[in-house]
C-alpha positions as CSV (number, residue, x, y, z in Angstrom):
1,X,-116.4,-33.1,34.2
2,X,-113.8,-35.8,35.9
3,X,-110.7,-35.3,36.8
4,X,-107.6,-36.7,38.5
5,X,-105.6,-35.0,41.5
6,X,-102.6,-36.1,43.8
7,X,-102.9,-35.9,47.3
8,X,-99.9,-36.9,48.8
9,X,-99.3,-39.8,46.6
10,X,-103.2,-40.7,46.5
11,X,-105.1,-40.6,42.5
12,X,-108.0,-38.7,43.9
13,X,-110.7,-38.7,41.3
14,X,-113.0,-35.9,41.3
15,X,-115.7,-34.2,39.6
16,X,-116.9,-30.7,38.6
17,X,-120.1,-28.7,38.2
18,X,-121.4,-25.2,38.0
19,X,-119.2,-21.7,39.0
20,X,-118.9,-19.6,41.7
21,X,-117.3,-20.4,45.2
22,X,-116.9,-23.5,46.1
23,X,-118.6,-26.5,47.6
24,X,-117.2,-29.8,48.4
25,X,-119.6,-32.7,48.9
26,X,-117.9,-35.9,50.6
27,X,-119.9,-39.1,49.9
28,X,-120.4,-42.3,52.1
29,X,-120.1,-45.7,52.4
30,X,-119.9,-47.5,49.1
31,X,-120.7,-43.9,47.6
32,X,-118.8,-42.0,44.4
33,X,-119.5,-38.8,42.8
34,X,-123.0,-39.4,40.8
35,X,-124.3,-40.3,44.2
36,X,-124.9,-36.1,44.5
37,X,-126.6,-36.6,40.6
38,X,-129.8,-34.6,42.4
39,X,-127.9,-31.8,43.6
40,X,-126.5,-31.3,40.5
41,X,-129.6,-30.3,39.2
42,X,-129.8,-27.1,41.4
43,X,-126.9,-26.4,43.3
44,X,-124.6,-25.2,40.3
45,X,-126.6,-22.5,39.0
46,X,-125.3,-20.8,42.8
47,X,-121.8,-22.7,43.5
48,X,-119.2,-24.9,42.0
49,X,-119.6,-28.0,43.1
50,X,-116.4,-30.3,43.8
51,X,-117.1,-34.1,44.1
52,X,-114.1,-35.8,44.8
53,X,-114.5,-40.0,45.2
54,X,-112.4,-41.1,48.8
55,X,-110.1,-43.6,49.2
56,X,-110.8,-47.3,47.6
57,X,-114.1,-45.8,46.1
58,X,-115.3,-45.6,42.9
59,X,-112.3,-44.5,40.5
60,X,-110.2,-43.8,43.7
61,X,-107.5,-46.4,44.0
62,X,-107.3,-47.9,47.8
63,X,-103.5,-47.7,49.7
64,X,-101.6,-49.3,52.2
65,X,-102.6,-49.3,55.6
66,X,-106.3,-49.4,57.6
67,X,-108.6,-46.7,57.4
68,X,-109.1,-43.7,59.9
69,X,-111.7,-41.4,60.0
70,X,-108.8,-39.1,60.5
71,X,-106.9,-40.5,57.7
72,X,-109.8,-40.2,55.5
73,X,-110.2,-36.6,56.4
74,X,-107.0,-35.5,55.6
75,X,-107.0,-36.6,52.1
76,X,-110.0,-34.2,52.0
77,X,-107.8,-31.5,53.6
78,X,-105.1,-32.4,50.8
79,X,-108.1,-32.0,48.3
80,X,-108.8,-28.7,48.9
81,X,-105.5,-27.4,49.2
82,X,-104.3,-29.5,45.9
83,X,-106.9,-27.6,44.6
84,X,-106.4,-24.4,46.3
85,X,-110.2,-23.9,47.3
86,X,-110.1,-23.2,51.2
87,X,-112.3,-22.1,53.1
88,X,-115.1,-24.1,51.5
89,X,-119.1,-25.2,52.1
90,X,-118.5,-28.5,53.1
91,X,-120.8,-31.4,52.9
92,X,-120.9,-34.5,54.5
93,X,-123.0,-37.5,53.8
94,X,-123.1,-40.9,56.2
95,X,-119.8,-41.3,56.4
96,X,-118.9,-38.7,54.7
97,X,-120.3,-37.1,57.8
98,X,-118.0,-38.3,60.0
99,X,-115.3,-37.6,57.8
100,X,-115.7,-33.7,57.4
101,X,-116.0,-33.5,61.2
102,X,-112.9,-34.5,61.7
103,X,-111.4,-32.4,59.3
104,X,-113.3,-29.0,60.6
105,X,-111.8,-30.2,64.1
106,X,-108.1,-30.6,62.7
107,X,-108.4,-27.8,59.8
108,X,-111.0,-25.2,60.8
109,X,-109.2,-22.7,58.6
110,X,-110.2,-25.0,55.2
111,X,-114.1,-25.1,56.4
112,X,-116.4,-21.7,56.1
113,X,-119.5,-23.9,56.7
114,X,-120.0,-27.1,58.1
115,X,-122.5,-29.7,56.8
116,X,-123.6,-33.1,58.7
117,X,-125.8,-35.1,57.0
118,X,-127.1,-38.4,58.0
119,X,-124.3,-38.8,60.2
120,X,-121.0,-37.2,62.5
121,X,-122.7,-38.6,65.6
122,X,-120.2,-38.3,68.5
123,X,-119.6,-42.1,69.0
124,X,-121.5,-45.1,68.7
125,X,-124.7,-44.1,71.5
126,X,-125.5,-41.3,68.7
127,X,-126.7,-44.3,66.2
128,X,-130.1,-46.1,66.0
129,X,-130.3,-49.4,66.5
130,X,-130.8,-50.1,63.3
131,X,-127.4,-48.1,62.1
132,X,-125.3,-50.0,64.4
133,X,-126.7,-53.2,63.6
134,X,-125.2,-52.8,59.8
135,X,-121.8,-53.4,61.5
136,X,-122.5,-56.9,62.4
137,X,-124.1,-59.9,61.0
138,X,-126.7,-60.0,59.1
139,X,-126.9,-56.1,58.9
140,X,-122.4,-56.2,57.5
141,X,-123.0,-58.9,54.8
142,X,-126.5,-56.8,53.2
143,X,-124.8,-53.9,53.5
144,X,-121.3,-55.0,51.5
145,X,-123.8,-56.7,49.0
146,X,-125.6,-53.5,48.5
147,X,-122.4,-51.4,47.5
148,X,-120.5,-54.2,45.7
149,X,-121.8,-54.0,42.4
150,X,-120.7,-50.0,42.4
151,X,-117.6,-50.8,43.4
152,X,-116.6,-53.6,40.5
153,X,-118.3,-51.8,38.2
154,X,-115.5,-48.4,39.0
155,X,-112.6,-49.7,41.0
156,X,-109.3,-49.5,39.7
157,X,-107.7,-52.7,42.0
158,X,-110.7,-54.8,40.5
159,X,-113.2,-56.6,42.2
160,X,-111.3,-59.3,43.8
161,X,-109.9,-56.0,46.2
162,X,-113.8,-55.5,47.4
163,X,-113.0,-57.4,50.5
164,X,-110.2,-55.7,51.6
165,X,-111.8,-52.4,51.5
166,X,-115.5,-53.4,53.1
167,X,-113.0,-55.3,55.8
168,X,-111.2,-52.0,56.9
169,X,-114.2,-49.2,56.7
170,X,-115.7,-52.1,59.0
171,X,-112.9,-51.6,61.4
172,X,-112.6,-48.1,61.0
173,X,-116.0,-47.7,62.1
174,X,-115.9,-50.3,65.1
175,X,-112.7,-48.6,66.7
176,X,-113.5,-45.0,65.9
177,X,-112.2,-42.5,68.5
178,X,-115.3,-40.8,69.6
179,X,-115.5,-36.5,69.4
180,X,-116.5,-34.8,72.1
181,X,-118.8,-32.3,73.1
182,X,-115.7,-29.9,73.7
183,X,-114.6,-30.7,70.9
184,X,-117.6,-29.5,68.7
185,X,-118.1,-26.8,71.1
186,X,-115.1,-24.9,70.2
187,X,-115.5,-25.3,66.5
188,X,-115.5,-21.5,64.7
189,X,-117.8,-22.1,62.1
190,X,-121.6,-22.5,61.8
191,X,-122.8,-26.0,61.8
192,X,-126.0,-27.6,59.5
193,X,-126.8,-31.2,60.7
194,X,-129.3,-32.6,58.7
195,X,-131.0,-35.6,58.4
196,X,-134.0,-37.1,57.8
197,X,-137.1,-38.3,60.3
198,X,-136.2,-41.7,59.5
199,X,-132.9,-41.6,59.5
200,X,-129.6,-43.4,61.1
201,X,-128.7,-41.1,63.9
202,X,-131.1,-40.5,66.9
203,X,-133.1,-37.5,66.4
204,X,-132.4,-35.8,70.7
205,X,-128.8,-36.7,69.4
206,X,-128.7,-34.7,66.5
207,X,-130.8,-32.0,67.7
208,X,-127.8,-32.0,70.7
209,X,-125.0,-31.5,68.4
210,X,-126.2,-28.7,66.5
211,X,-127.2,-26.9,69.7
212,X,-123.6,-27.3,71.2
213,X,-122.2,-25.1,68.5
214,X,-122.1,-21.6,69.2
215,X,-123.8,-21.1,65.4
216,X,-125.6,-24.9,65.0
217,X,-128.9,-25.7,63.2
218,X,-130.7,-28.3,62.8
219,X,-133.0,-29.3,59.7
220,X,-135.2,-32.5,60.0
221,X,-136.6,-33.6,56.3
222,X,-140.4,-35.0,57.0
223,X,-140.9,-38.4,55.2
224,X,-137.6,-39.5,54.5
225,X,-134.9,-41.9,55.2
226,X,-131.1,-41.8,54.9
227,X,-131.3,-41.0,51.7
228,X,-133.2,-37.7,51.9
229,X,-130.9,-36.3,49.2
230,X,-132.6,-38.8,46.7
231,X,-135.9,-38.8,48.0
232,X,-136.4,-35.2,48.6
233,X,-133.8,-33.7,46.5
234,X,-136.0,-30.4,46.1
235,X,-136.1,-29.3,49.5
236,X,-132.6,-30.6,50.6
237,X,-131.0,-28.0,48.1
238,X,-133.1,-25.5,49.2
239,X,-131.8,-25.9,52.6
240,X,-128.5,-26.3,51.9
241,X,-129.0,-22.8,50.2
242,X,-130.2,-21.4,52.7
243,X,-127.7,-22.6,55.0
244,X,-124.5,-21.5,52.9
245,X,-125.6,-17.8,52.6
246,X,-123.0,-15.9,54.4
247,X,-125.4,-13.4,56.0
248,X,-128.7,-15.7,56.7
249,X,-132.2,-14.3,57.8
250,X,-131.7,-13.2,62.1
251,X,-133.6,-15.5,64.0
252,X,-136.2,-12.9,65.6
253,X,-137.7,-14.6,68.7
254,X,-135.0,-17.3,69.6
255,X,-136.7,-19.6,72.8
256,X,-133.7,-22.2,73.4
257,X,-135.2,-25.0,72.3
258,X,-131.7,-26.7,70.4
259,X,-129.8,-25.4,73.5
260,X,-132.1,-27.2,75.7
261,X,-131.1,-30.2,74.0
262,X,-127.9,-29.9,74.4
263,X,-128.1,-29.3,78.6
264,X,-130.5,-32.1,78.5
265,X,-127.7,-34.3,77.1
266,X,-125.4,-33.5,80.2
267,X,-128.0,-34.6,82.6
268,X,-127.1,-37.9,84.3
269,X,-129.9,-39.8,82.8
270,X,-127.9,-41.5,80.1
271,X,-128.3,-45.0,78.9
272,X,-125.6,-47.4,79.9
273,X,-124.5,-47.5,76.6
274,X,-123.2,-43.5,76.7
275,X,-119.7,-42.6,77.8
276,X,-117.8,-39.9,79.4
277,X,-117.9,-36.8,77.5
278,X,-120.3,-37.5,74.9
279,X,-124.3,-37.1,74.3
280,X,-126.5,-39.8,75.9
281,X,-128.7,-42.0,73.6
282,X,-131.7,-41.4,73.6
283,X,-134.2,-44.0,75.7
């Protein structure tokens, strides 16, 4: 079911499946609601599932003024409270990742779980090669070909707007303002980043961030890509079940192994790509 909501003079537009408490699942790049079409297949016989399209995607009209992650998170925030669903399961994809950690660091009290997947790396040394070479030519122009023909086909400003939009989540993702490990270490609630084997952020990286949370876990899909929701759809839900039960399974003979990964990331063997305060790529 589709639907329309303000957020602070933005025509958010949003979709609905299933009952129970709620879930919010925040797309990426180039990305709209049917782009969780395999986790509607499971996940609403357990939540309701709220897919709201972001700024200048799909049926979401664009604004004035450049993108932020920050920006971008609090029309989420405005979401869920337009909507009156806080705390919620929240799920972000690729940059959708990114998003909803900024918006569990600036409104913990509308997050009960916290999802990363395929992305939320700290800054820039958190990406493959690969990742960051989608920012810059060739990688930018394949990318913004891959997406456009979603975006005519949906946009409300019409496809001669395409450029203006691809142009500012470019920027926004050159001059992010990177998180830092303080930062995720005081967030209050438990933390899922999950991604696949093959995936866009460095595997030592990932496994860092989920052990600098006080609650953090960290699920690596064998055999698939960034996409692991498409490819794998079966076992993603299943993890994402598991992971939004309130009261999960004790873990019966924890060895340190996630927080080893996170100490290893504050020992001075970073590449000289790294910066102060955040986790080291890995070599």
């Amino acid at each position: 079911m589709g639907a329309y909501v303000d957020v602070d003079g933005l025509t958010m537009y949003y979709e609905v499946a299933g009952e129970g408490e709620p879930v919010v699942l925040v797309h990426g790049t180039g990305g709209f609601a049917d782009s969780w079409a395999a986790q509607r297949d499971l996940l609403p016989d357990w939540y309701q599932l709220f897919m709201p399209e972001c700024r200048g995607h799909g049926r979401t009209p664009d604004v004035e003024g450049p993108y932020t992650y920050e920006n971008f998170a609090d029309d989420i925030a405005g979401f869920i409270e337009a909507l009156d669903l806080g705390p919620v399961r929240l799920v972000g994809w690729s940059n959708g990742a990114s998003v909803v950690l900024r918006l569990a660091l600036r409104r913990p009290d509308l997050v009960r779980r916290l999802v990363l997947l395929s992305g939320g790396v700290l800054d820039l040394a958190g990406q493959t090669a690969e990742a960051t070479a989608l920012s810059v030519e060739p990688g930018r122009t394949w990318l913004a070909e891959t997406w456009r023909p979603l975006y005519e086909a949906l946009s409300p400003d019409g496809p001669e707007h395409f450029p203006v939009v691809e142009e500012k989540l470019n920027r926004m993702w050159r001059e992010a303002t990177p998180v830092t490990r303080a930062q995720i270490a005081a967030l209050p609630m438990p933390l899922l980043v999950l991604q696949g084997d093959d995936d866009c952020v460095e595997i030592a990286h990932a496994a860092a961030l989920a052990g600098t949370v006080p609650d953090g876990r960290l699920a690596v899909v064998p055999g698939t890509s960034h996409i692991a929701p498409m490819e794998k759809p079966e076992l993603v839900n299943l993890i994402l079940l598991d992971f939004f039960e309130d009261k999960p399974a004790a873990r019966l003979f924890p060895l340190g192994s996630l927080r080893s990964a996170a100490e290893a990331a504050d020992t001075p063997t970073a590449s000289a790509d790294s910066r102060p305060g955040s986790i080291p790529r890995a070599a």
